[in-house]
VOMAR-179049 format. One line per 8 residues: number of its first residue (from 0); their letters; for each residue x, y, z of C-alpha. Coordinates in Angstrom, 1 decimal. Example, Ala and Ser with C-alpha at 12.3 -4.5 7.8 and 13.67 -1.06 7.14 Angstrom:
2
0 = AS = 12.3 -4.5 7.8 ~ 13.7 -1.1 7.1
END
This chain:
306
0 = XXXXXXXX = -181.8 9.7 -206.2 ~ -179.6 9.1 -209.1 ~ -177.2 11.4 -210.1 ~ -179.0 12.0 -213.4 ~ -181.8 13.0 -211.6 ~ -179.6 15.5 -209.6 ~ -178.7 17.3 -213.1 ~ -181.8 16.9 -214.5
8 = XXXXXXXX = -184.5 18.1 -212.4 ~ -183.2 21.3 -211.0 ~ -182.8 22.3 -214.9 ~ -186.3 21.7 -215.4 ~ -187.6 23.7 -212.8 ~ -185.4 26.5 -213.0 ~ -186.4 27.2 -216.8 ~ -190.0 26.7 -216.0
16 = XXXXXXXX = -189.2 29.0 -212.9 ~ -187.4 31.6 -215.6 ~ -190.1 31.0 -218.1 ~ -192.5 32.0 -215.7 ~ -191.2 34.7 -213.5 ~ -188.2 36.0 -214.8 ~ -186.3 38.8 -213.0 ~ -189.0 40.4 -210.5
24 = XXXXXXXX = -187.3 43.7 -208.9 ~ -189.0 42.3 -205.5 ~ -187.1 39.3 -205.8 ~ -183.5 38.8 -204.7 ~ -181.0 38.0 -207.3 ~ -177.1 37.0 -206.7 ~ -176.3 39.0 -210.2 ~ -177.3 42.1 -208.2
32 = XXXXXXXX = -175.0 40.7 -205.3 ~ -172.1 40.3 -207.7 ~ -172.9 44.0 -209.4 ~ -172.1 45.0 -206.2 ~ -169.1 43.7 -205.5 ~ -167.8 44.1 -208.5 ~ -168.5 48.0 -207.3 ~ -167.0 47.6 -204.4
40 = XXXXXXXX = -163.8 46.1 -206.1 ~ -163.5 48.5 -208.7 ~ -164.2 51.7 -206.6 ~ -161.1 50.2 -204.6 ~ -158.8 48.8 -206.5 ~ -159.2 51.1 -210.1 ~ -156.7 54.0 -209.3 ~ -152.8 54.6 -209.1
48 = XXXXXXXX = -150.8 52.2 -210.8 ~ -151.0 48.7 -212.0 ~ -154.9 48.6 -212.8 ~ -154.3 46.0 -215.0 ~ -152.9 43.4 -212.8 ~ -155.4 44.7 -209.8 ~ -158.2 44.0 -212.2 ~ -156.8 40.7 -213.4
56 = XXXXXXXX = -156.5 39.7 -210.0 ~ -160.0 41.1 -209.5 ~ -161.6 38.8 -211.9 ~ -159.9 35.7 -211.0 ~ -160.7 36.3 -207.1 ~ -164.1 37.0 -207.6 ~ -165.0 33.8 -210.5 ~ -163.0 31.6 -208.1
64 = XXXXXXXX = -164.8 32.5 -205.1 ~ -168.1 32.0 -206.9 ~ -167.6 29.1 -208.4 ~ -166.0 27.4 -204.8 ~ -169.1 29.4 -202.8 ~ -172.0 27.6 -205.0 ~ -169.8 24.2 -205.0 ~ -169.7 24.2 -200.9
72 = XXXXXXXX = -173.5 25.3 -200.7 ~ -174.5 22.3 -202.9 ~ -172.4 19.9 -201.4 ~ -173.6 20.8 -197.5 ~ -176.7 20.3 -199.5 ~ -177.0 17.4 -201.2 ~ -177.4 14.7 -198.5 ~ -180.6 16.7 -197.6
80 = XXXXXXXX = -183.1 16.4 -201.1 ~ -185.6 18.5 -199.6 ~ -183.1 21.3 -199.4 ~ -181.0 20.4 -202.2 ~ -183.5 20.3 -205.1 ~ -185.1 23.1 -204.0 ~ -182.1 24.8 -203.9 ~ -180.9 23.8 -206.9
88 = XXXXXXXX = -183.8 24.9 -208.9 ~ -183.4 28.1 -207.6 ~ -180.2 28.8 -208.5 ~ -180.6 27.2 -212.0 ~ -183.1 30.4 -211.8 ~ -181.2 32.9 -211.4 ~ -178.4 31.8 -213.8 ~ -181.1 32.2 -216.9
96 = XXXXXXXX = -182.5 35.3 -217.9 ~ -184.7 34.8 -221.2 ~ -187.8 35.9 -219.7 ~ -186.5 39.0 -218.7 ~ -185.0 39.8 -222.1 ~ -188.2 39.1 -224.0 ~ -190.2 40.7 -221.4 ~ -187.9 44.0 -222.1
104 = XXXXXXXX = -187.5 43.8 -225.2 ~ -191.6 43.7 -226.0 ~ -192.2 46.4 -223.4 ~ -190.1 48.6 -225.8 ~ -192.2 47.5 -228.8 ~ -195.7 48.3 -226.7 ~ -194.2 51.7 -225.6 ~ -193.3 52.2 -228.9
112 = XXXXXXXX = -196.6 51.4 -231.1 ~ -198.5 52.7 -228.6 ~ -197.0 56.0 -226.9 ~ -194.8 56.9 -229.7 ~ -191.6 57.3 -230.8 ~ -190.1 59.0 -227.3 ~ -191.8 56.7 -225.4 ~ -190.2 54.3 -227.3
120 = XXXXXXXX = -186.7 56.3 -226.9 ~ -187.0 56.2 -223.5 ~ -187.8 52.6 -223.0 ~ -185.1 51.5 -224.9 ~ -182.2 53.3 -223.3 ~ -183.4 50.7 -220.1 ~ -181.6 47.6 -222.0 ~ -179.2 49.2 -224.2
128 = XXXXXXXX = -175.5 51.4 -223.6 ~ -176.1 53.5 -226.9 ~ -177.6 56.7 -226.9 ~ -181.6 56.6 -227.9 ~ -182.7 60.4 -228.0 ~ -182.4 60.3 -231.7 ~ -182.8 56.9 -233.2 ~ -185.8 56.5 -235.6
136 = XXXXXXXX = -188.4 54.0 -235.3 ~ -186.9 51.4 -237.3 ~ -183.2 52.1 -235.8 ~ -185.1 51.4 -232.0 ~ -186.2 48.5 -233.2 ~ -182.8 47.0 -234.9 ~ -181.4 47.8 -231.4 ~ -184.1 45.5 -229.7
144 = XXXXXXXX = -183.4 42.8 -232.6 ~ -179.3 43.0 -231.9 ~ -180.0 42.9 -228.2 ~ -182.5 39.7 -228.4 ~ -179.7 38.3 -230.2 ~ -176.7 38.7 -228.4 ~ -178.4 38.0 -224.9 ~ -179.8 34.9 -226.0
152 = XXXXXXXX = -176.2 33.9 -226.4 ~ -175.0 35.1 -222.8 ~ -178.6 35.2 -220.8 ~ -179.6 31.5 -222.2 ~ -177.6 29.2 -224.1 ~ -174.1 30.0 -222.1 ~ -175.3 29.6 -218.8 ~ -177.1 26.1 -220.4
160 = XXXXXXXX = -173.9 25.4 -221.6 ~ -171.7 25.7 -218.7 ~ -174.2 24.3 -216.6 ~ -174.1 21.0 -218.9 ~ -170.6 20.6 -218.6 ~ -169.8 21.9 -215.0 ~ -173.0 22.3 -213.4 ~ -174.3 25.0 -211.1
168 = XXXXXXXX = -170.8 25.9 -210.0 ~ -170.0 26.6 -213.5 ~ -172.9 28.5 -214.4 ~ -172.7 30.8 -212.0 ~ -169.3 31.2 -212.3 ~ -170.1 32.3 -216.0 ~ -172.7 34.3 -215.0 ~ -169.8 36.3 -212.6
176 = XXXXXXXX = -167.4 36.4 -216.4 ~ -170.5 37.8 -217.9 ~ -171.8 40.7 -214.9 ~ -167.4 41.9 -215.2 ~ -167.8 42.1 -218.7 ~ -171.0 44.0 -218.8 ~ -169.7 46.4 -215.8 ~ -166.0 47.5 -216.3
184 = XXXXXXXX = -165.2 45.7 -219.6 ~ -165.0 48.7 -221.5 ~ -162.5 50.3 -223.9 ~ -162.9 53.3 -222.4 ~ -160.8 55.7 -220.6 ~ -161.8 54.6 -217.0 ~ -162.0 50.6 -217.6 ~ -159.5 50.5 -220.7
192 = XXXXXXXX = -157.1 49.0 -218.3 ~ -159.0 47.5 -215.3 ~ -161.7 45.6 -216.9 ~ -159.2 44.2 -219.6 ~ -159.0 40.6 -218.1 ~ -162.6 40.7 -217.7 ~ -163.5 41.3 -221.2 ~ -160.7 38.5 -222.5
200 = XXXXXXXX = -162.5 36.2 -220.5 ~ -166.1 37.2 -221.4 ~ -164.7 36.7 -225.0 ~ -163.2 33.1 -224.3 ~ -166.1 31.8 -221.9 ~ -168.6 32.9 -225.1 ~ -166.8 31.7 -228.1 ~ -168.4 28.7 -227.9
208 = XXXXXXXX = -172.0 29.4 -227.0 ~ -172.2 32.3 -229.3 ~ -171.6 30.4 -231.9 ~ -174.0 27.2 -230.8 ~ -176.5 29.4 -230.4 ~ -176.5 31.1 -234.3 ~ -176.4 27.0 -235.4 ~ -179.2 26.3 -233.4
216 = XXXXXXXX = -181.4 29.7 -234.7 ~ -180.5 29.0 -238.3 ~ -181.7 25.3 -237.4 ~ -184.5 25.5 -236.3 ~ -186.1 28.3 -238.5 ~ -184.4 26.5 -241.7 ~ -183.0 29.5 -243.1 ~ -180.3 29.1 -245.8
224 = XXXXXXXX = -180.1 32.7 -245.3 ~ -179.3 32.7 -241.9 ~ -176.3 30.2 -242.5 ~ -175.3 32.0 -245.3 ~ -174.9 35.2 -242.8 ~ -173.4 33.8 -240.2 ~ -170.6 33.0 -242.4 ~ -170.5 35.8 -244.1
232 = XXXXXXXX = -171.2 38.4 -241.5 ~ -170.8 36.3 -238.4 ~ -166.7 37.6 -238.1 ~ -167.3 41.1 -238.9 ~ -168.7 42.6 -235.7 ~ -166.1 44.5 -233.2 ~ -167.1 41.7 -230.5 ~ -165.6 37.9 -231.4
240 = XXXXXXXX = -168.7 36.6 -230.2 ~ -171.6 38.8 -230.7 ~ -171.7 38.8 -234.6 ~ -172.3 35.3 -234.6 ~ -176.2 35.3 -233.6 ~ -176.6 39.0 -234.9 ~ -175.8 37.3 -238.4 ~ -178.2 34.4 -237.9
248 = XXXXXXXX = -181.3 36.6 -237.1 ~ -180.3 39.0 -239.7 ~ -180.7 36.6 -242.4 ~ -183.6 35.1 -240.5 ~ -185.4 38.3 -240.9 ~ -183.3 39.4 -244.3 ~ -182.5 43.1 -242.3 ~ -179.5 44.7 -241.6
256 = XXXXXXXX = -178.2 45.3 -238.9 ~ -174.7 47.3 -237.8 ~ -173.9 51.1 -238.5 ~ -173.8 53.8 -237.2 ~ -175.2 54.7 -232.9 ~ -173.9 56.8 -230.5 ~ -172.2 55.3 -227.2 ~ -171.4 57.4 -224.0
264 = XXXXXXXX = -171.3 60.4 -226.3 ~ -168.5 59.1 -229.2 ~ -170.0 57.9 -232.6 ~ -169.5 54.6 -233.2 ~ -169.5 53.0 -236.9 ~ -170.5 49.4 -236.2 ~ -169.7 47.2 -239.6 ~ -173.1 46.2 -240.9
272 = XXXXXXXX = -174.5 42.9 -241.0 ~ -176.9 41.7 -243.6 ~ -177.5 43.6 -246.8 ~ -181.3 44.6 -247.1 ~ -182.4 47.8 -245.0 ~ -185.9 47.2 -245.1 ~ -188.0 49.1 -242.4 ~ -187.9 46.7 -239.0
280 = XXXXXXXX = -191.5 46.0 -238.4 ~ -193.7 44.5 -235.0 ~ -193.6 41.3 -236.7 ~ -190.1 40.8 -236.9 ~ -190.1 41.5 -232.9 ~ -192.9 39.3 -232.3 ~ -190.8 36.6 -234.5 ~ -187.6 37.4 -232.8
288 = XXXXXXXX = -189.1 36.7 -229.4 ~ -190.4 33.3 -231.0 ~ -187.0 32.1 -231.9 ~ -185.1 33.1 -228.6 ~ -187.6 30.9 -227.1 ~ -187.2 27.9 -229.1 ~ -184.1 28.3 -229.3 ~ -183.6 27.7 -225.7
296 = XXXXXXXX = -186.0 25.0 -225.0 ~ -184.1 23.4 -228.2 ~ -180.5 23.7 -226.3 ~ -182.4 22.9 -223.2 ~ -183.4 19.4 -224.2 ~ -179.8 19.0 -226.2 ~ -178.7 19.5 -222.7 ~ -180.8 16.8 -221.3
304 = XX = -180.5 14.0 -223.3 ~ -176.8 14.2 -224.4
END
């Protein structure tokens, strides 16, 4: 088969496969694998001296050796189509995660409306770092909106991204950027130092997508707003990346976002974004989860036919 066919039909499936399953616990996933080892590494390495240059080291290792370990399993592979497209698909898979995110993200709004406010507390503190035990219904429900956004950026439209212009390799090489990020690329005093290259390179790998994916919401929801936001607000956030579709579903919604949470016990004062703080309603979930879906069957047939 042709090489476009190659490309094209393992992205397919996989995002039917995401759309369909997301991330079942009784299924396993290589971004557990690489939690792991990232463990492993970090429990090892992340003492004495020179944590900097033994995280550094760690990060490069380990998105080398991911990127060269899915590159040699697809080209033993590829001679064989029953096992390669297959294969392929599968991977492709693993590399998205919107499912999951919407599937999290409403199980906090159903906990919520239905059980109450410490249901709803509780259910929350499964997909965010910030302390939940005393946010408000509206403030639980800004944290779900913030966390729809930003993970559609690194769960969906980077990973479509990288696979576009580097294929599976690529994307899961991301995916590897984006699990040392989210495990040691803190500012804090244990990971200050280790995860430092991590975090620079989370921050490089999603300048791009962060900002493709606020274009695309503002786009397809036709909101002036939204655009005006992004440029407005968009820069403003601690992260370089993050702000970007936080701004865009602000001024989709016309909410604010930002201020202050609590984060592994420290008070935080996040700069807000957007202007109106209007109560966050079911709806604006409910429309949230709408737009991170078109959004990435958008960028998903950009990536097809470009």
């Amino acid at each position: 088969m042709s090489e476009f066919y190659r490309i094209t039909i393992p992205l397919i499936i996989g995002f039917i496969l995401d759309s369909l399953l997301g991330d079942p616990l009784w299924l396993p996933h290589p971004i557990r694998w690489f939690g792991k080892i990232i463990s492993f590494f970090e429990n090892k390495l992340n003492k004495d001296k020179n944590t900097t240059l033994k995280g550094c080291c760690t990060a490069l290792v380990l998105i080398s050796a991911t990127y060269f370990a899915f590159y040699g399993i697809l080209e033993f592979s590829q001679p064989f189509n029953y096992i390669y497209y297959p294969l392929a698909s599968v991977f492709v898979f693993y590399g998205l995660a919107n499912r999951s995110l919407i599937t999290e993200s409403l199980k906090v709004e159903r906990k919520l409306t239905n059980e109450g406010l410490e249901a709803g507390r509780k259910q929350l503190s499964c997909i965010v770092g910030r302390d939940t035990s005393q946010l408000s219904e509206s403030k639980i429900r800004i944290a779900v909106l913030e966390t729809l956004s930003e993970n559609l950026s690194d769960g969906v439209i980077a990973p479509l991204f990288y696979y576009a212009i580097g294929g599976i390799p690529l994307m899961l090489a991301y995916k590897m950027v984006n699990t040392l990020d989210s495990m040691i690329g803190y500012k804090n005093e244990r990971y200050k130092h280790f995860g430092f290259c991590a975090a620079k390179l989370d921050d490089i790998a999603n300048f791009i997508p962060a900002r493709i994916t606020a274009l695309l919401m503002v786009v397809i929801t036709l909101s002036r707003r939204g655009f005006t936001y992004v440029l407005k607000f968009g820069h403003k956030h601690a992260s370089p990346n993050a702000g970007y579709p936080e701004a865009a579903l602000a001024g989709i919604l016309d909410c604010r976002f930002g201020g202050s949470n609590v984060y592994h016990g420290k008070l935080v004062e996040k700069p807000f974004i957007g202007t109106n703080n209007k109560p966050i309603t079911q709806n604006d979930i409910y429309k949230a989860c709408t737009i991170n879906y078109v959004t990435s069957l958008i960028f998903l047939l950009i990536c097809l036919f470009l």
